[in-house]
PAGU-844610 format. One record per residue (C-alpha): residue in three letters; z, y, x; residue number from 1. Coordinates in Angstrom, 2 decimals. Layout:
// residues N
PT, ALA, Z, Y, X, NUM
...
This chain:
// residues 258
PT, UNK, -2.65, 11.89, 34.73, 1
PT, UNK, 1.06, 11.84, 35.27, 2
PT, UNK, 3.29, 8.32, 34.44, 3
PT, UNK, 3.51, 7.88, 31.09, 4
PT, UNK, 6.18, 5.26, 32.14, 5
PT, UNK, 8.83, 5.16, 33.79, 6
PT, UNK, 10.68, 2.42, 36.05, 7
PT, UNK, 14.34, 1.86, 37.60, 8
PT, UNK, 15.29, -1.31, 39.49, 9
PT, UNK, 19.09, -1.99, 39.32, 10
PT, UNK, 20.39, -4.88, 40.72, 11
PT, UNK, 17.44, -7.75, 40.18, 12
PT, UNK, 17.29, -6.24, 36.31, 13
PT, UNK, 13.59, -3.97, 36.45, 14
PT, UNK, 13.50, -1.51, 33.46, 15
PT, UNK, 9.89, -0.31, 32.55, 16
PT, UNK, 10.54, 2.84, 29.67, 17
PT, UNK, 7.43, 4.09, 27.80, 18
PT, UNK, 7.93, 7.93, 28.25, 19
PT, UNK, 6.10, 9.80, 25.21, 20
PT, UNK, 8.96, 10.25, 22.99, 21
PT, UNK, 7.07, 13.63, 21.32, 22
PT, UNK, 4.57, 10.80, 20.78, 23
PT, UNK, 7.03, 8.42, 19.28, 24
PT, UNK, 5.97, 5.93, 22.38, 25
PT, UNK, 2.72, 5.57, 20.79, 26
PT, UNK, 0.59, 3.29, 23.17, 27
PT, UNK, -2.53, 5.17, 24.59, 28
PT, UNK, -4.95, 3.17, 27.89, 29
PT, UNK, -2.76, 5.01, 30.28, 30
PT, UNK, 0.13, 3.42, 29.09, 31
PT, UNK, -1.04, 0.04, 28.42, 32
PT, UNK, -2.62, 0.69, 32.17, 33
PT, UNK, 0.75, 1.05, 33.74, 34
PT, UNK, 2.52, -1.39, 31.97, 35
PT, UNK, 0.50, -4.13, 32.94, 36
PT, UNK, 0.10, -3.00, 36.23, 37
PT, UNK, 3.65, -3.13, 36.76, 38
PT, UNK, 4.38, -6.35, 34.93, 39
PT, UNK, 1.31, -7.83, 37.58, 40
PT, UNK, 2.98, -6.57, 40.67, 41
PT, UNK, 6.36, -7.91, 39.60, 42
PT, UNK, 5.29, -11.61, 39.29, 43
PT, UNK, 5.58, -11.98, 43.08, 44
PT, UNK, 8.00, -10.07, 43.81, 45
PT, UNK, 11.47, -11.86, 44.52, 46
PT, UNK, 14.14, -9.14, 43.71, 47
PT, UNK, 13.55, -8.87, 40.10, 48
PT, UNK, 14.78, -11.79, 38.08, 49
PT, UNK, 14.28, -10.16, 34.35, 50
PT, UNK, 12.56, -7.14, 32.97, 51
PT, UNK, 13.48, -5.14, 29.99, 52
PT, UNK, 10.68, -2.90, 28.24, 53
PT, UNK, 12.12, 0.40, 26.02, 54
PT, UNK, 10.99, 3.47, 24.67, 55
PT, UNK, 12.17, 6.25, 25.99, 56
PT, UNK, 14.46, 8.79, 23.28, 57
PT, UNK, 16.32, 7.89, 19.53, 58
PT, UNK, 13.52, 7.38, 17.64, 59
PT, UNK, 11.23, 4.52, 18.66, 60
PT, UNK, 10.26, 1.99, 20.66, 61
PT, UNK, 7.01, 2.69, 20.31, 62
PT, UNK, 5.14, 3.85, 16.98, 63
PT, UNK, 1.74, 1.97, 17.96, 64
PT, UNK, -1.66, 2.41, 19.44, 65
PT, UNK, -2.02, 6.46, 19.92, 66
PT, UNK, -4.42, 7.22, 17.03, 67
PT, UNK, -5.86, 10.32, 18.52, 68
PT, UNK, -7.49, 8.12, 20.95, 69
PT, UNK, -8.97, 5.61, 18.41, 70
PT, UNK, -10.13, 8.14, 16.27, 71
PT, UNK, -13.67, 8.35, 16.24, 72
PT, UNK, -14.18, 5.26, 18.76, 73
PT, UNK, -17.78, 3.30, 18.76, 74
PT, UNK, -17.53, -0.40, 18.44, 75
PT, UNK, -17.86, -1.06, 21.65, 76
PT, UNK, -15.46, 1.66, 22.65, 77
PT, UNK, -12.88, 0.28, 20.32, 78
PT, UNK, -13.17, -3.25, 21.75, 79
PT, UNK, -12.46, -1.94, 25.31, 80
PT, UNK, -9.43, -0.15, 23.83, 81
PT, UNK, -8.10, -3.36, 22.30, 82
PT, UNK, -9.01, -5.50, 24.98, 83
PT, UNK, -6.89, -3.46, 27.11, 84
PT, UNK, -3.76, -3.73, 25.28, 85
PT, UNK, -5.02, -7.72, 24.47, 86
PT, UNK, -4.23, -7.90, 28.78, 87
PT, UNK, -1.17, -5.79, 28.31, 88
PT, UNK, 0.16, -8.18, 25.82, 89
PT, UNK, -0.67, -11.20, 27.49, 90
PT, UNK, 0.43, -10.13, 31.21, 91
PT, UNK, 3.28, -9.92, 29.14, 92
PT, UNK, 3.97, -13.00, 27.05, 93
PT, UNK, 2.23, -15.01, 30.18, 94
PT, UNK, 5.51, -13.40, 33.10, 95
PT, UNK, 7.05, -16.12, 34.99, 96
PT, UNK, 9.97, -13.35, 35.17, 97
PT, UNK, 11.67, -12.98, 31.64, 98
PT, UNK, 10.65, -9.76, 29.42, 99
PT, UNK, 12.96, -8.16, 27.09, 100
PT, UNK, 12.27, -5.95, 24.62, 101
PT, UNK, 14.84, -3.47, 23.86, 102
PT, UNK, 14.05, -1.86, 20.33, 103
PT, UNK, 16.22, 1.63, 19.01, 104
PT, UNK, 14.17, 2.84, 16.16, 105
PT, UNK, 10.51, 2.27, 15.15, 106
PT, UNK, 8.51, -0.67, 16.34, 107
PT, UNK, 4.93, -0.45, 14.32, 108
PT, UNK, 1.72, -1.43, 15.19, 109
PT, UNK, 1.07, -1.91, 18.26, 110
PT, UNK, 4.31, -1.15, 19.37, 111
PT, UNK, 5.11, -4.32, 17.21, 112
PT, UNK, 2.63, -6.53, 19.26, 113
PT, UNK, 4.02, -5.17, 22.62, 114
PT, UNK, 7.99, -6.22, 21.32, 115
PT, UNK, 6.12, -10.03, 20.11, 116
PT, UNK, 4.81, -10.34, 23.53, 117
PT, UNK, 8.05, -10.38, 25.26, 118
PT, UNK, 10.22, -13.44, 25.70, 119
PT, UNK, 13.63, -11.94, 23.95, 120
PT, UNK, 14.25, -9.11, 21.14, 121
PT, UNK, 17.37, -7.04, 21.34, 122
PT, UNK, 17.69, -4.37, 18.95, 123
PT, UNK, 19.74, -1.86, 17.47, 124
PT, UNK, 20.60, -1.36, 13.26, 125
PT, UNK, 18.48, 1.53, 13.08, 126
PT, UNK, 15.29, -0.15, 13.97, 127
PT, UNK, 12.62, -0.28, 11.75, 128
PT, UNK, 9.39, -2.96, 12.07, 129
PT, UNK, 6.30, -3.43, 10.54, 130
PT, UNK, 2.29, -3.38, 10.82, 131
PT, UNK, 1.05, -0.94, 9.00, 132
PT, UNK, -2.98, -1.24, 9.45, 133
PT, UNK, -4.24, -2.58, 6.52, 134
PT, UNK, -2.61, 0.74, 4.97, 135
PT, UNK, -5.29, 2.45, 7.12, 136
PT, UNK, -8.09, -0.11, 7.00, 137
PT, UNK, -7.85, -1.85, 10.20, 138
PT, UNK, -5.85, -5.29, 11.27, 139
PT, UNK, -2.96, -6.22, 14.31, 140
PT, UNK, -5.73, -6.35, 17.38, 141
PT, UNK, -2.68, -6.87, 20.08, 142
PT, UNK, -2.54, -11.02, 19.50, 143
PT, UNK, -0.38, -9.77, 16.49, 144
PT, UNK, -2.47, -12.34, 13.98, 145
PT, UNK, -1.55, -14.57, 16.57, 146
PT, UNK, 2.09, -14.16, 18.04, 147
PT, UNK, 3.28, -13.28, 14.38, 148
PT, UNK, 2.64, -16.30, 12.82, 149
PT, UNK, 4.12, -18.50, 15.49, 150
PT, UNK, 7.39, -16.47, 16.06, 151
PT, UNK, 7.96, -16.01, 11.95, 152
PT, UNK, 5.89, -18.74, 10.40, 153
PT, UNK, 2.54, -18.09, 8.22, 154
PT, UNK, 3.57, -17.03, 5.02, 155
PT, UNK, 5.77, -14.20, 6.56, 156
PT, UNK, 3.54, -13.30, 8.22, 157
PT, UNK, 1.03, -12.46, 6.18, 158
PT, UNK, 3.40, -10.86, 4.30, 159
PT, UNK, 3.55, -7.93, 7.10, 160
PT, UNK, 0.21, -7.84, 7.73, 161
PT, UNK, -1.32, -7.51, 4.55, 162
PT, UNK, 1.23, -5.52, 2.59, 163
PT, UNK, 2.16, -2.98, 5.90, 164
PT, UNK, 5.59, -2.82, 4.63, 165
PT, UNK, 8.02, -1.53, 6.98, 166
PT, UNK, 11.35, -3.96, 6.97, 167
PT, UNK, 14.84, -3.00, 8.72, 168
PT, UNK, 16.71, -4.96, 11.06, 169
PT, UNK, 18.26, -7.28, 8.80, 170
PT, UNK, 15.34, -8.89, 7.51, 171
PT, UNK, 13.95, -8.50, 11.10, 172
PT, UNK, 16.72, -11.02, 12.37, 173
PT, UNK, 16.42, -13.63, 8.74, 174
PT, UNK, 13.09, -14.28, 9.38, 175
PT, UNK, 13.36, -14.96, 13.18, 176
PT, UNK, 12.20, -11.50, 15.05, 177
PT, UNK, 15.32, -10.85, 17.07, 178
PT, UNK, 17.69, -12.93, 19.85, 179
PT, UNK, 20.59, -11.99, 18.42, 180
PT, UNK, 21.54, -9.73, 15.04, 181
PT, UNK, 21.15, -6.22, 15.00, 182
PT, UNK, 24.12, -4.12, 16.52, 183
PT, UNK, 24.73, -0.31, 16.86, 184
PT, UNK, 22.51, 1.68, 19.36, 185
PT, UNK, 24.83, 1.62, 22.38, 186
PT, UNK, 26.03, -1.85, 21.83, 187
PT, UNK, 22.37, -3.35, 21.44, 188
PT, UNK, 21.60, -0.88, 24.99, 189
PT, UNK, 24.45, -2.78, 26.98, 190
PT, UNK, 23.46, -6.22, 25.06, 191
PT, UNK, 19.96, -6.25, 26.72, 192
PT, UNK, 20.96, -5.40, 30.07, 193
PT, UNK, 24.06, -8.13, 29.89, 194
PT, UNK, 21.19, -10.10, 28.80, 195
PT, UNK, 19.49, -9.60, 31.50, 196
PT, UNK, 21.34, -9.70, 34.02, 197
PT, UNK, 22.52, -12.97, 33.35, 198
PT, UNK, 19.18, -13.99, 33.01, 199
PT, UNK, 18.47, -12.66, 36.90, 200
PT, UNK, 21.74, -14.37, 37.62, 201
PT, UNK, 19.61, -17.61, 36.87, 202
PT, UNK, 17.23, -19.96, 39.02, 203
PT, UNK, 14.01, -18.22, 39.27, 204
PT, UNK, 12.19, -21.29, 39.32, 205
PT, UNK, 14.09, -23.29, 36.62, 206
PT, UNK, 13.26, -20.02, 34.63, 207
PT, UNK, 9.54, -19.62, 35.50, 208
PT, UNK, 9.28, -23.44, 33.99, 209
PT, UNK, 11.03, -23.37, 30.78, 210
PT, UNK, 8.47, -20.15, 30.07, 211
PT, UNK, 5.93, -22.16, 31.10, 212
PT, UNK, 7.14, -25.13, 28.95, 213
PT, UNK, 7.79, -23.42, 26.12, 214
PT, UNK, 4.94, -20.72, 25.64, 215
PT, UNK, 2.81, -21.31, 22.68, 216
PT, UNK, -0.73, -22.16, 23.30, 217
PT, UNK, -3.60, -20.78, 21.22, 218
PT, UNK, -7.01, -20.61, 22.51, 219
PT, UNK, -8.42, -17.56, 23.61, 220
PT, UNK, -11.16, -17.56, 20.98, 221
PT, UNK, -8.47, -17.03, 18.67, 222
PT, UNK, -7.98, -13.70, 20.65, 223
PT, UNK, -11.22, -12.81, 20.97, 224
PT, UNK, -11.95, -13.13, 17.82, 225
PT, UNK, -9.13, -10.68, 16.76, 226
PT, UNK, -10.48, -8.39, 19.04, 227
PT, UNK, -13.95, -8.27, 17.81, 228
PT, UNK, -12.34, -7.73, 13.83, 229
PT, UNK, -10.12, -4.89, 14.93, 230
PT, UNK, -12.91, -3.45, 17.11, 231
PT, UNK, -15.10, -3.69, 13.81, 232
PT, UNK, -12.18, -2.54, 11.44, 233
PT, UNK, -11.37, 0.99, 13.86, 234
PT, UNK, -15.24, 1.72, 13.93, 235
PT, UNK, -15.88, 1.17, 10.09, 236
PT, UNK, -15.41, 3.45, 7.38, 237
PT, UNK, -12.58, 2.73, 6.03, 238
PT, UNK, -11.02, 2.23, 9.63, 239
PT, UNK, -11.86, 6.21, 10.06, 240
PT, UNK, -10.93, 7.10, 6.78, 241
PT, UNK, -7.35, 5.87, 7.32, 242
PT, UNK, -6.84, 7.08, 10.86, 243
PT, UNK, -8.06, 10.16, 9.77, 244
PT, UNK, -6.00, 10.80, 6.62, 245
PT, UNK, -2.88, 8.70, 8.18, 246
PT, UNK, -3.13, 12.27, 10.84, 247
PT, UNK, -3.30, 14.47, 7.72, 248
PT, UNK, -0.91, 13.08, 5.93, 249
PT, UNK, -3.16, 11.92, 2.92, 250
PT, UNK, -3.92, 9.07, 0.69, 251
PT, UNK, -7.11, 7.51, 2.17, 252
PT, UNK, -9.69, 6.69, -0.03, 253
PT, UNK, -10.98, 3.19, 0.37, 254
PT, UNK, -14.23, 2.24, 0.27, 255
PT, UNK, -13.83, -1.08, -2.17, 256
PT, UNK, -17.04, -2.37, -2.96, 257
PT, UNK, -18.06, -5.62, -0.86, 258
């Protein structure tokens, strides 16, 4: 399989792009793969001071986990997907070099988790965010239950989880999502890499601690336990029945006895 990413080192500033833009980004294993396998080999490497993670094309970020590849999944098959993107994330959030997400466009699903993993948000006015599974019958299985609530507080939360409401920008930066406020496409581009160059500019090691210092702890059972739920929710019923009609552009229809 070709890259479905793509990489360019300028100065210490490493840029990873997801490259699916017919795809809308969406996050597939290969992908998730390569991301974390970059992000791995970076951590000792001392001519990269900052990262900065984008989606490649105008329209997304990335749109979430690819659905074609869910579709259908066992249990246990869906719980080796999400574990994958569960290392992704936390290869991630865990970098002793800074990760930036740079967001033009949709960030949903798991393209949502992948932007909470990273250390700093940058994005543009035409950016859209949200976690849409419970529309479909499944839940966040990224560390979304978990990195949401920290970076935005419970009761928002909860809010974007259970109603799968897309919000804009705006709202993204009131409730605590972003750096800095939303700014046109170009403008948010160039505001990332300042970003991160100045952020390479900085003491690697000074850098490395205040991550350290500062990232939240939860315990991994916390994770796992996510895992197991959105490996359950995929596999069920109504976890089919909303992939499937999300691809043909249907209603599902719920199962909604107990």
């Amino acid at each position: 399989m070709g890259s479905v990413i793509e990489t360019a080192q300028s100065g210490r500033v490493m840029t990873i792009e997801i490259n699916r833009p017919g795809q809308l980004n969406a996050l597939n294993s290969e992908v998730l793969r390569q991301i974390r396998g970059v992000v791995e080999d970076l951590q000792d490497e001392p001519s990269v001071g900052a990262v900065v993670i984008r989606g490649s094309g105008e329209r997304a970020f990335s749109a979430g986990a690819d659905l074609d590849e869910i579709r259908g999944l066992s249990v246990e098959d869906a719980h080796a997907f999400i574990h994958a993107g569960q290392r992704t994330m936390t290869a991630i959030a865990n970098s002793v070099i800074p990760v930036i997400a740079e967001v033009d466009g949709y960030a949903l699903g798991g393209g949502f988790e992948l932007m909470l993993s990273c250390h700093l948000v940058i994005a543009s006015n035409r950016s859209r965010f949200g976690l849409p599974e419970a529309r479909i019958g499944c839940i966040p299985g990224f560390g979304g239950t978990q990195r949401l609530a920290m970076s935005v507080g419970k009761p928002a939360a909860l809010m974007l989880m259970l109603s799968g409401e897309r919000i804009d920008a705006d709202l993204a930066w009131q409730i605590g999502l972003l750096s800095l406020p939303p700014l046109e496409p170009d403008e948010a581009s160039a505001q990332a890499r300042r970003l991160a160059e100045l952020i390479a500019s900085g003491s690697r090691t000074g850098i490395a601690n205040i991550l350290d210092a500062s990232r939240p702890a939860f315990a991994a059972a916390a994770l796992d336990h996510e895992a197991a739920l959105a490996a359950i929710s995929i596999a069920a019923r109504d976890g089919q029945e909303g992939i499937t009609s999300f691809a043909e552009r249907r209603t599902p229809v719920f199962h909604q006895e107990n």
